[in-house]
N, C-alpha and C positions, 0 to 999 in steps of 0.2 A: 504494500500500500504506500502511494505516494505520501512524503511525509513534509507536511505544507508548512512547516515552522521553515526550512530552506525556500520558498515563495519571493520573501523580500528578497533577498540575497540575489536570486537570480532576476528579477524585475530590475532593481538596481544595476543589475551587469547590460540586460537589456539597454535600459538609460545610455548606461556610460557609453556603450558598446557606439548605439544609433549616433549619439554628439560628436564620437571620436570617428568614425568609420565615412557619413556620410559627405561632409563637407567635402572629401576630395573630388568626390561626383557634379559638387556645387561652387566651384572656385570662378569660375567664368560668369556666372550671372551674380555673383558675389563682388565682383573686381569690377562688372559692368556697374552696379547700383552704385558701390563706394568710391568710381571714377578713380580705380587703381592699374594697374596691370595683374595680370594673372600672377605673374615671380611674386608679386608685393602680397596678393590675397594667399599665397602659399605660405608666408610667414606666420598667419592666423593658424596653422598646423602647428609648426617650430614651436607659437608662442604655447598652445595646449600642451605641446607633452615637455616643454620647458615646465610648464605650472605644476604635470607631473610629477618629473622627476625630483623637484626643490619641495614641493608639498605633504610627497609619502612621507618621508623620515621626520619633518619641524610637526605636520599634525600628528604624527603617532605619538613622537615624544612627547608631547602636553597635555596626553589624549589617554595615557595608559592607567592614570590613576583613576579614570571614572569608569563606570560600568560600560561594557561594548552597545549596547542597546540605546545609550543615550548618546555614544560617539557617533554610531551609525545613523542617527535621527540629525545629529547639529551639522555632520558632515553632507546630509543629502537635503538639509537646508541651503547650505551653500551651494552644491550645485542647481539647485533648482532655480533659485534665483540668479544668480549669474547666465545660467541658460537662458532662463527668461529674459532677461538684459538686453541678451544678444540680438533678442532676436526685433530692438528697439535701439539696438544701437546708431546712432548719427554718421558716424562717420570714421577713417579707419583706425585714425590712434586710440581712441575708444574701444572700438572693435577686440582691438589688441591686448588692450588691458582687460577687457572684459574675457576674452578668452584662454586668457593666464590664469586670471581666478578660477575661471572653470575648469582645469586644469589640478586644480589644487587640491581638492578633494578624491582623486580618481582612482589614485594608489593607495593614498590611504582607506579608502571606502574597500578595496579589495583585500587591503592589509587587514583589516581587522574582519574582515567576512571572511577571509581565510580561517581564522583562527577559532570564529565562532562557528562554521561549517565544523569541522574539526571535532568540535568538543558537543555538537549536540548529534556526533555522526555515534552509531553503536560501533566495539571491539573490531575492528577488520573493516570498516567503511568509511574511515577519513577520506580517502582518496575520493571515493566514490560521490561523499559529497561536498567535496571540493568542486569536481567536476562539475557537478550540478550547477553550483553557484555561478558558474562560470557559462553554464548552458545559457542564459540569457544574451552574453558578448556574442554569443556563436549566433543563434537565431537573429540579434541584431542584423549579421551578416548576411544571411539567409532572406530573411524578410524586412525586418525595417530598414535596412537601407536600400533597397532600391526602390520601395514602397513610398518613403521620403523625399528621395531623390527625384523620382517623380513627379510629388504633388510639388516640388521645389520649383521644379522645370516647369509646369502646369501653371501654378500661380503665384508663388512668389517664394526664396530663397527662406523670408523670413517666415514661413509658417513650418520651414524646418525647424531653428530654436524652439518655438511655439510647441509645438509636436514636442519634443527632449522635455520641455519642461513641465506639460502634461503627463510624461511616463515619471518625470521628481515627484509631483504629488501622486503619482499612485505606490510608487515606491515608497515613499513619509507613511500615506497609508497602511501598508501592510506589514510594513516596520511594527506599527502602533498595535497592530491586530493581534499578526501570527509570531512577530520573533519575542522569544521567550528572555527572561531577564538571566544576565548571564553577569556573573561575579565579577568586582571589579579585581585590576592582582594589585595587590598589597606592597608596600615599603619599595615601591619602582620611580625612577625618576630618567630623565632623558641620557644623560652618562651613561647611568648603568644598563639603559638599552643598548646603545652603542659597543657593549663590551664583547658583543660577539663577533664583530669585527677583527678581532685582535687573535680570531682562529682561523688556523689553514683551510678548514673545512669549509666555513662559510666560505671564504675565498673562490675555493675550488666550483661552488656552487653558483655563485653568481658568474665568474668565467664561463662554466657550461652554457649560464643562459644567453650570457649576453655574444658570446662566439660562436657556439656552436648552432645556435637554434637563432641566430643573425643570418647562417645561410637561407633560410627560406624567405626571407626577408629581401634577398637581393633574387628570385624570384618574383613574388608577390609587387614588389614595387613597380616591377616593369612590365606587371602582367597583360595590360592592354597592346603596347604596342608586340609584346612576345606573342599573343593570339593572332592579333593583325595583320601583321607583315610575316611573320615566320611562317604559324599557321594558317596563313589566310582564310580569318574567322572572320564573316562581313562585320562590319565595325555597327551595324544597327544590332548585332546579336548579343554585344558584349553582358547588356544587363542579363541575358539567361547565362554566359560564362560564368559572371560571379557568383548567381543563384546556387553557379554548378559548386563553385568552391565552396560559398555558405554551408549548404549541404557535407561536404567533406568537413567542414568546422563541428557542422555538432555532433557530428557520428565519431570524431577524431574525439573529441572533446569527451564522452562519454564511453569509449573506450580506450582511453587512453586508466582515466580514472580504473574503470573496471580491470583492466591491467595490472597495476599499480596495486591495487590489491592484494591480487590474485599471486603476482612475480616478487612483488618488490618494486618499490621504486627506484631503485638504482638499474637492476635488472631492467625494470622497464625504460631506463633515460638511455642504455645501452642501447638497445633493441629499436628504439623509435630513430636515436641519434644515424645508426646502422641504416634505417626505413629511408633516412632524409638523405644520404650521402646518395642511394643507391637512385632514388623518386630524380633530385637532384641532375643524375647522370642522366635520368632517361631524358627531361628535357630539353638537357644539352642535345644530346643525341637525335631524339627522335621527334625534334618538338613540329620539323617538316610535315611530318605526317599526322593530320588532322584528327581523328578520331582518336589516335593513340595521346597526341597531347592533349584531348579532352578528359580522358580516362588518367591523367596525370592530375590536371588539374583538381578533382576531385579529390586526388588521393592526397596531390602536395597541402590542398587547405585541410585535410583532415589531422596530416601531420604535423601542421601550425599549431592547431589547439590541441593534441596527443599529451600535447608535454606540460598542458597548466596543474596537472591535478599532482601529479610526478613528481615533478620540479620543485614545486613546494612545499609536498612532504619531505624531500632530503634538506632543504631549507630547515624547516621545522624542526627536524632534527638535529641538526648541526646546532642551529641555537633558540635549545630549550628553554633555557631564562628570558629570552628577547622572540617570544615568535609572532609578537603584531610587526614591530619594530623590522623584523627580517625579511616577513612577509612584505612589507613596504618595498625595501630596497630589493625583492624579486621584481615588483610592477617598474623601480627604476630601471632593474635588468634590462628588462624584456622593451622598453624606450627604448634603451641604447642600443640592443637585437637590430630593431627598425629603423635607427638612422645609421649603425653600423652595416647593416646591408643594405639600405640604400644608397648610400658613398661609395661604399667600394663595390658593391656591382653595377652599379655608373662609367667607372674608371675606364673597363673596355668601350663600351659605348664611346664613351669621349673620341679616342683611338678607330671610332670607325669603326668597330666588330660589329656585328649581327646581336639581334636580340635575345639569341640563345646565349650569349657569352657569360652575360651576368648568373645562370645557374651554375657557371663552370666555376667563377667565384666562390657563388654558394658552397658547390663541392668541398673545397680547398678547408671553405671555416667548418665545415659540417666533421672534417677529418680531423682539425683540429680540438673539435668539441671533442668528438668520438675517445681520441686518446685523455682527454682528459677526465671523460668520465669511465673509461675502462682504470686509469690509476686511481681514481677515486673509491671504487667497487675496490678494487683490492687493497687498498689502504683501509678504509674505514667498516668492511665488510663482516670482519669480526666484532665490532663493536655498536654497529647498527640494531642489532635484534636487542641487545641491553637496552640501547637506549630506547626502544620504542618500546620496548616493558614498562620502561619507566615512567616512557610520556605518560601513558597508557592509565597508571598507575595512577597518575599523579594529574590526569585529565579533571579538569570541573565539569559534572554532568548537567544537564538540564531537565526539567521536570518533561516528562513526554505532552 
């Protein structure tokens, strides 16, 4: 039986998902109203997951001493209203700063729905409903953006913000409803969140995210013209292409989790990391042939979201005293994933390569992820099962 206390959690990922995903679709009728150029309306992207990354770790830190239920309610106040801003904003320096702040809540809002998925999940289904939580970013993919992107095209740019900040209050909603009140942790303060920084482990984890699982990113970024011109996908078909990826996002997304489980999360970052090198090679390879790179595309978005549920349990684990705080600096990860694969699988393109090139990049970080977290598994592999006894142990339940 569906279990509707994770509800908010994944509405909220919906939100974030729509506000962060949709705008690339909507940069040209954006740049037309605000009388910018389209480079300049791209910066309203920069400045969101700049809001990101400077937002997770300052709101977790000052945020850990109250109960998660009243952080997740102040936090999706802030975006709702900044959303809504947006979609009233004047003109573009405005814009800007209006879409920094909305930015600022984003990581943190996952950071601590990390942590609260987690701890109202039963013995053996962290991962499981991590994933879940995360099922909302994926469906965003799937449906509400090209659904938005639409009505954007259709009628105006701004009943996109409108729309994001209509899904804020249902999200405040079901906050208030379905999520359960969950302990606030005791004798914590920003410092000593920070202290898990100063282990290898964490280290190792945040590298895998942000290098290794960066290749699909130098993919994904160029996936229109890579359809287009390699594939010769008619450029009117693209919104069913990304539907197609969408799709691979949530079925990735939820069996990534179920995975995870089942292997291990390490086991499982191995196997998915292994999935993306090879997914990777095919587009290099075979992205000429049209239905074959249809049948990628599916598989490579499935493998984008494979790795949220994973990923953050060996986070979790690594730093047990700090797991809102860590969970934060996963969401900065995975920013730096996307602007790291999008730099460098640019770089042949610059040079005149074809738009298969940028997977051949992808290749390259996906290998270097790979060996990082195959040292990781054997470093820390004897020590993994204690400590998830212990989390385990030492988890705050919640009343069903």
């Amino acid at each position: 039986m569906f279990d509707k206390r994770i509800l908010p959690l994944a509405i909220g990922g919906l939100a974030i998902g729509t506000t962060e995903f949709t705008i690339m679709g909507l940069l040209p009728d954006i740049a037309k109203t605000l009388e910018i150029t389209i480079p300049q309306a791209g910066h309203l992207i920069a400045a969101y997951a700049m809001g990101v990354v400077i937002g997770a770790p300052i709101l977790i830190g000052y945020s850990v001493k109250f109960p998660p239920k009243k952080v997740l309610l102040v936090l999706m106040v802030i975006f709702t209203i900044f959303n809504a801003l947006s979609a009233i904003a004047p003109d573009y320096n405005s814009m800007l700063i209006i879409r920094f702040m909305s930015g600022l809540p984003h990581g943190a809002f996952f950071g601590v729905g990390t942590v609260v998925a987690s701890r109202m999940a039963g013995k053996g289904k962290e991962a499981l409903y991590i994933s879940l939580m995360f099922t909302g970013l994926t469906v965003a993919n799937l449906a509400m953006v090209p659904l938005v992107t639409y009505i954007g095209h259709a009628f105006h740019w701004r009943w996109y913000f409108a729309i994001v900040g209509i899904l804020g209050l249902a999200t405040l909603l079901a906050l208030k409803l379905w999520l359960p009140a969950i302990d606030k942790k005791e004798d914590s303060h920003f410092l000593e969140e920070l202290k898990f920084l100063k282990g290898k482990q964490s280290w190792l984890v945040l590298m895998i995210t942000a290098i290794g699982f960066g290749g699909l990113f130098t993919w994904f970024s160029y996936i229109t013209p890579l359809m287009t011109v390699v594939s010769k996908v008619e450029n009117s078909y693209m919104a069913y292409v990304m539907i197609l990826a969408g799709g691979g996002m949530v079925v990735g997304n939820l069996a990534g989790g179920f995975l995870s489980d089942k292997m291990g999360p390490e086991k499982t970052c191995v196997l998915l990391l292994f999935l993306m090198m090879c997914s990777l090679s095919g587009v290099f390879f075979l992205s000429e042939y049209q239905s074959i790179s249809l049948i990628l595309t599916f598989i490579c978005g499935a493998l984008s979201m494979s790795v949220a549920a994973p990923i953050n349990i060996m986070m979790m684990k690594a730093a047990p005293k700090s797991e809102m705080m860590a969970a934060a600096f996963m969401q900065a990860a995975f920013n730096i994933a996307n602007a790291m694969g999008a730099f460098l699988g640019g770089i042949p393109l610059e040079y005149g390569l074809p738009y298969n090139y940028p997977s051949l990049v992808g290749v390259g970080m996906t290998i270097i992820g790979l060996i990082i977290s195959i040292f990781y598994f054997y470093l820390y592999r004897a020590s993994n099962n204690a400590t998830q006894k212990d989390n385990v142990a030492n988890c705050i339940t919640c009343d069903q």
